[in-house]
C-alpha positions as CSV (number, residue, x, y, z in Angstrom):
1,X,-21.2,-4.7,-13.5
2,X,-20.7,-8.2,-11.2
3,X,-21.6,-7.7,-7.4
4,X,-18.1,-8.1,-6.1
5,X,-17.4,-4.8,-8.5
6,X,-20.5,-2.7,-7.6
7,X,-19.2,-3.5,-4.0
8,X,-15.2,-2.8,-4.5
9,X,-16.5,0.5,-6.4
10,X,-18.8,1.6,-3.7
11,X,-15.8,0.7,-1.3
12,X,-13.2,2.5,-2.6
13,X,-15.9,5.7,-3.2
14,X,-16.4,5.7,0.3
15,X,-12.8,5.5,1.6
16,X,-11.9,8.1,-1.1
17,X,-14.5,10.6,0.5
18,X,-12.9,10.1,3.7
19,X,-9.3,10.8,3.1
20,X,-10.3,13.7,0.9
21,X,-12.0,15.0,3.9
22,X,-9.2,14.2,5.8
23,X,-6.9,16.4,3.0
24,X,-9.1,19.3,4.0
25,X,-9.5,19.0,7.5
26,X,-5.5,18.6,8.0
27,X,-4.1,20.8,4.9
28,X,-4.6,23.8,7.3
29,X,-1.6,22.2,9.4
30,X,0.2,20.1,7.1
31,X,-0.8,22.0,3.7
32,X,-1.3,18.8,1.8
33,X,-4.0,16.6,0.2
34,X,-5.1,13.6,-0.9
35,X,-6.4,11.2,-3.0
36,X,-6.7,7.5,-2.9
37,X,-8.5,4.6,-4.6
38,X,-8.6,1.2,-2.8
39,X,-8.7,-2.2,-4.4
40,X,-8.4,-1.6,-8.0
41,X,-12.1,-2.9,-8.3
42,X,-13.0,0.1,-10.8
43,X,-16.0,-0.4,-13.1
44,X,-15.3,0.3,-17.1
45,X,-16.5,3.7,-17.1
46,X,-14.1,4.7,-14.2
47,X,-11.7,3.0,-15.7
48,X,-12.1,4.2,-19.3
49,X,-12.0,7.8,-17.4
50,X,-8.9,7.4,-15.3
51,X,-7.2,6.0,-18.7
52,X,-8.6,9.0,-20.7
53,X,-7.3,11.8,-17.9
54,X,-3.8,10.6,-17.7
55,X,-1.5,12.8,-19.3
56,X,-0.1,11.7,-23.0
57,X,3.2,10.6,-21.7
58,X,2.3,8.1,-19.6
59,X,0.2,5.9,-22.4
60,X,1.3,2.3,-21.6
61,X,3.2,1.4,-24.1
62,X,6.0,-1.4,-25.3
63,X,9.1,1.0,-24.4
64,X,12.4,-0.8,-24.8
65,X,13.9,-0.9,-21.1
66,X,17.4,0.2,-20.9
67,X,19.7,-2.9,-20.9
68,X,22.1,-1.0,-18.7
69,X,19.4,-1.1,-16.0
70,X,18.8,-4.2,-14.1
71,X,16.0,-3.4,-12.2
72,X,14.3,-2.0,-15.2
73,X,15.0,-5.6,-16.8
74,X,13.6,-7.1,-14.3
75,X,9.7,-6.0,-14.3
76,X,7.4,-8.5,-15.4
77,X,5.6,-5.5,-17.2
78,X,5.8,-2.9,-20.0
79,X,5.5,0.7,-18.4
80,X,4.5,4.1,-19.6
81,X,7.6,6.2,-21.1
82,X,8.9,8.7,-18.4
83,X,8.9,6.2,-15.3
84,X,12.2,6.3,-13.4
85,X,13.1,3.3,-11.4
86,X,15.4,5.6,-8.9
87,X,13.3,8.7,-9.1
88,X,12.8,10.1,-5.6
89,X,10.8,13.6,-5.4
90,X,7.6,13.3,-7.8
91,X,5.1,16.7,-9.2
92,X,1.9,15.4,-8.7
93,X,-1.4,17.2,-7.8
94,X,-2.1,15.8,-4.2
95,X,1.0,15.4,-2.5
96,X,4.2,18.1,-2.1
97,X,7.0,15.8,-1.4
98,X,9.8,18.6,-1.4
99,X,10.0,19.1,1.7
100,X,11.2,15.5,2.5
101,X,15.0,15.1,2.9
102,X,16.8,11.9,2.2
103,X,18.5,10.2,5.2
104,X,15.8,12.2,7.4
105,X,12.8,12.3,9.2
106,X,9.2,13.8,8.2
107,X,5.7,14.1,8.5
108,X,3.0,12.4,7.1
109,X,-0.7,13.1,6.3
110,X,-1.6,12.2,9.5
111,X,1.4,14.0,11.2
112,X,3.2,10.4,11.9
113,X,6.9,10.2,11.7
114,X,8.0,9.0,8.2
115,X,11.3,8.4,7.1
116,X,13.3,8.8,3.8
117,X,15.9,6.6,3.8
118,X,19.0,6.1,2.1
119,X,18.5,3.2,-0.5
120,X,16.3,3.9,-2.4
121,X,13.7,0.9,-2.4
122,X,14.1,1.0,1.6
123,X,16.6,-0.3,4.2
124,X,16.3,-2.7,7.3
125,X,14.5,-1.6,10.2
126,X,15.5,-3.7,14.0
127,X,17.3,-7.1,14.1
128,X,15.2,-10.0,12.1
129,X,14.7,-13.2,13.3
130,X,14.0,-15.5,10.8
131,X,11.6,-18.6,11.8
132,X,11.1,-21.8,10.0
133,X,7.5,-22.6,11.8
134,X,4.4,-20.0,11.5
135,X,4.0,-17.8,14.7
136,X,0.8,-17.4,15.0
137,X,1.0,-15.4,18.4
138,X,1.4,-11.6,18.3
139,X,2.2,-8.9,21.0
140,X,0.4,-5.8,22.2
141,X,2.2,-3.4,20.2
142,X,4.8,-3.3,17.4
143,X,7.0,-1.2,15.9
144,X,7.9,-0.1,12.7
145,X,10.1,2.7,10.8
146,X,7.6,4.2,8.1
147,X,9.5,5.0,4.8
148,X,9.1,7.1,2.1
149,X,9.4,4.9,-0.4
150,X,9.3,5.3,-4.7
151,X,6.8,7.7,-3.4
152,X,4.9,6.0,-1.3
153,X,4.2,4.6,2.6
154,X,6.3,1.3,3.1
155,X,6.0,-0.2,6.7
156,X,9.3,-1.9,8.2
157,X,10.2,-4.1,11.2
158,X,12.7,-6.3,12.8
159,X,9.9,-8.9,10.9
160,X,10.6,-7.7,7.8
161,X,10.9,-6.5,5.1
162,X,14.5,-7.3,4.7
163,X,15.3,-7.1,0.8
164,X,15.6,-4.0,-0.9
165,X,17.0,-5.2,-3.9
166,X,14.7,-5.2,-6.2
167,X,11.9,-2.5,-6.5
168,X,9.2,-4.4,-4.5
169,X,10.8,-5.4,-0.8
170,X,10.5,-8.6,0.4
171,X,12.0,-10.9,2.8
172,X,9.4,-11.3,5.8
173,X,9.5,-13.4,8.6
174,X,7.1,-16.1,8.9
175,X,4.9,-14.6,11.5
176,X,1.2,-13.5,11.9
177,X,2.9,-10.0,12.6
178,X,5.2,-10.2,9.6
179,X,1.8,-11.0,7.1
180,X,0.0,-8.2,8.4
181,X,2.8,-5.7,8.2
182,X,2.9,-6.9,4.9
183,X,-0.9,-6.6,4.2
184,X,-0.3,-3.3,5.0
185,X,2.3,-2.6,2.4
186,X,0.3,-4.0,-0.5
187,X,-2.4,-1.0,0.3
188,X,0.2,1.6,0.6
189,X,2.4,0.8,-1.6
190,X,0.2,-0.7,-4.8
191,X,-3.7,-0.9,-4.7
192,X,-3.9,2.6,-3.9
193,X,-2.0,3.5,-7.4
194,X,-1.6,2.4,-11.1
195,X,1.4,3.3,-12.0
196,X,4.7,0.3,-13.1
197,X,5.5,-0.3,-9.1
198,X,1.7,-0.8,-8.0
199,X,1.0,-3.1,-10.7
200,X,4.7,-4.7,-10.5
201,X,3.8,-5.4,-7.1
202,X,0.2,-6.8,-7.8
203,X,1.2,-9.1,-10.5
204,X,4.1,-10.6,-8.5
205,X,2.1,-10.7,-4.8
206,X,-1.4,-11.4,-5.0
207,X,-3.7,-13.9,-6.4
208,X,-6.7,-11.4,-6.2
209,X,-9.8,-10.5,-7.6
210,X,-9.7,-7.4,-6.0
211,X,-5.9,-6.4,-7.8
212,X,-6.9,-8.5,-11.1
213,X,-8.2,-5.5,-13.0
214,X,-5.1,-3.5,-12.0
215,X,-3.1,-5.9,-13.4
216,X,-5.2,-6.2,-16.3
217,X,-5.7,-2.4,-17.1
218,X,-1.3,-2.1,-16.4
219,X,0.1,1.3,-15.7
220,X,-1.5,4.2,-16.7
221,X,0.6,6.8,-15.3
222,X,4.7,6.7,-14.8
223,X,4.7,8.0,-11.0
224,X,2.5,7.6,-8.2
225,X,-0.8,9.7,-8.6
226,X,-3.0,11.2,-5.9
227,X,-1.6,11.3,-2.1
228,X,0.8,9.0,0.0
229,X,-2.0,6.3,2.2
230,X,-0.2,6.1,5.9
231,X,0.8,2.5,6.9
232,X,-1.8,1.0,9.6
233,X,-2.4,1.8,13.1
234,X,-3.6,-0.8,14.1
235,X,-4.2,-5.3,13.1
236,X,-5.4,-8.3,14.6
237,X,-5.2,-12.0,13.3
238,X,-8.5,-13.4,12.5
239,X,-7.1,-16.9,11.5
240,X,-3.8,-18.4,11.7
241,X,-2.3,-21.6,10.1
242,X,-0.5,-23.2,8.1
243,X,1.1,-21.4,5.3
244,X,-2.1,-18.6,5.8
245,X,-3.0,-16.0,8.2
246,X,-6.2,-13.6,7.7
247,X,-5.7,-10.2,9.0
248,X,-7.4,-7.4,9.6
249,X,-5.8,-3.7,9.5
250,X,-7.3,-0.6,10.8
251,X,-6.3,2.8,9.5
252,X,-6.8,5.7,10.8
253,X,-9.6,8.5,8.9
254,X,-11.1,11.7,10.3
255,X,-14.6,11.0,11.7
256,X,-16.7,13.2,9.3
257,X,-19.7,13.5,12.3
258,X,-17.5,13.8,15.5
259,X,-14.7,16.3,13.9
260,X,-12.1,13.0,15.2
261,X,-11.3,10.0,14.1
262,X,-11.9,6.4,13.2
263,X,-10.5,3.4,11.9
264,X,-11.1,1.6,8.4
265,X,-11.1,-2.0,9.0
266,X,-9.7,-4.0,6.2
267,X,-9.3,-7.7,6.3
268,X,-7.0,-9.7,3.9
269,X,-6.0,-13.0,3.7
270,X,-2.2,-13.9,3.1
271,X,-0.1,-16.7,2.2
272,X,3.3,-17.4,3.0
273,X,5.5,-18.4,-0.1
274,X,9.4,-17.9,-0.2
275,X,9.7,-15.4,1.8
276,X,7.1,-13.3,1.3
277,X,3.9,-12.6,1.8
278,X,1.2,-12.7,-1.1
279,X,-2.3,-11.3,-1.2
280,X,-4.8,-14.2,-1.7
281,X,-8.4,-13.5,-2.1
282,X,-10.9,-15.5,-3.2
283,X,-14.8,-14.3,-4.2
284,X,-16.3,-14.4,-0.7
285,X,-13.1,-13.0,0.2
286,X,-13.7,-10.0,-1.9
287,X,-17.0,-9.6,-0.2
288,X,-15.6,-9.3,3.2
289,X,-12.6,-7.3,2.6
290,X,-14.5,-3.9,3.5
291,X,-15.2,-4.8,7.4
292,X,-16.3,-1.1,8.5
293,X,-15.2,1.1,10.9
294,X,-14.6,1.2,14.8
295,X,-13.8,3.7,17.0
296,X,-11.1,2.5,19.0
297,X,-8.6,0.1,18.6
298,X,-9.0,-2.0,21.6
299,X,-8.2,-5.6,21.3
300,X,-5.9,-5.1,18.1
301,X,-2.3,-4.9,17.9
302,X,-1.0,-1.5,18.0
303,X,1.3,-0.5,15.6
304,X,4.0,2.5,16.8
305,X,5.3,4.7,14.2
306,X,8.9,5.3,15.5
């Protein structure tokens, strides 16, 4: 196994210790788990194991999508038989989302606000303002509308995204803020899972070694597996310029030593292109991505759940 997988493995090991602990710690309150995976940097056995473990029907295979169904037409990948496009409520192990109500408020792991919204791949959150230079300057708090999403976490703001369209949102502003709400939404929304939307979303947004063997392993399973990873709390722009901007995110775990909690700093560099923002990591990036903890979140942005 290379370095840069020995260290993605030994990353994602530790952050998946964590947010089971967390499942534990809060499923007295909010009776729910989870489990999550970051960064799709599995080595062969783990991935050999997670392929064996998925249930028959969701065997990747070449399954003719329905030519009634545009979005279905649209993916850029084959997908295990049984995944629905506009399926809503999901029975997996980790995760109860029944008590979740379209058009309404919930709670999430962490006992955020989370919202289900209408459209199914998401709606507009706040009036966007588009920009045609990079802002690289970002306030002291912003504010987003967390969705429920195709089973997942998706972060929204008046900086995007804006189109719901398609099964992956885009339409971001070009801002510092914009590519690390973004950032944000590549965790939650596709390196924590391998089912057709995660690895849609990989093959289409990042230029990664971290995502390459998700997209090269494809989708395993035909809904999301494991829990639902929060959107951040928390970001701040290490570089700015240009088409790029390098965040960092912090996400908020349950302190395993002081019963509280602390924040998993991620960092990941992003490039603007057409509207969106796309993952770009190089080597040394991959290296760097896991930047610790710290136990506060003073001089990041804060991000407000609303």
């Amino acid at each position: 196994m290379s370095e840069i997988e020995t260290a993605a493995v030994d990353n994602a090991s530790r952050k998946n210790l964590l947010l089971v602990v967390a499942a534990i710690v809060l499923a007295l309150v909010l009776v729910i788990g989870v489990g999550i995976k970051l960064f799709g940097g599995h080595s062969e056995d783990v991935a050999q194991e997670s392929a064996q473990s998925a249930p028959s029907a969701a065997v990747t295979t070449s399954y003719v999508k329905p030519e009634g169904d545009k979005v279905l037409r649209e993916l850029k990948i084959d997908y295990p038989e049984g995944f629905d496009p506009h399926q809503r409520y999901f029975d997996r192990q980790f995760f109860d989302d029944s008590k979740y109500q379209i058009g309404k408020y919930g709670m999430d792991l962490l006992g955020d606000p989370i919202y289900m919204p209408v459209g199914e791949n998401g709606e507009p959150f706040g009036e966007f303002v588009p920009t045609d230079t990079l802002v690289c300057e970002t306030p002291d708090t912003v504010t987003i509308q967390q969705q429920y999403v195709h089973g997942r976490s998706l972060a929204v703001s008046n900086q995007g995204p804006t189109n719901f369209e398609g099964l992956i949102p885009t339409g971001y502003a070009k801002t510092a803020t914009a590519a690390a709400i973004a950032a944000s939404n590549i965790v939650t929304m596709a390196m924590s899972y391998r089912d057709p939307i995660a690895v849609e979303y990989v093959t289409r947004f990042s230029d990664s070694v971290s995502t390459k063997r998700l997209v090269d392993l494809g989708a395993v399973y035909p809904i999301p597996h494991g829990g639902v990873y929060p959107a951040m709390d928390g970001f701040k722009v290490e570089n700015c310029g240009g088409d790029i901007v390098v965040v960092i995110t912090a996400s908020r775990v349950p302190d395993i030593e002081s019963g509280g909690f602390i924040y998993e700093l991620t960092r990941l560099p992003m490039r603007y292109e057409d509207g969106m923002w796309v993952l770009v990591e190089s080597k040394q990036d991959a290296k760097q991505a896991d930047q610790g903890v710290a136990e506060d979140l003073r001089g990041f942005t804060l991000v407000k759940k609303a």
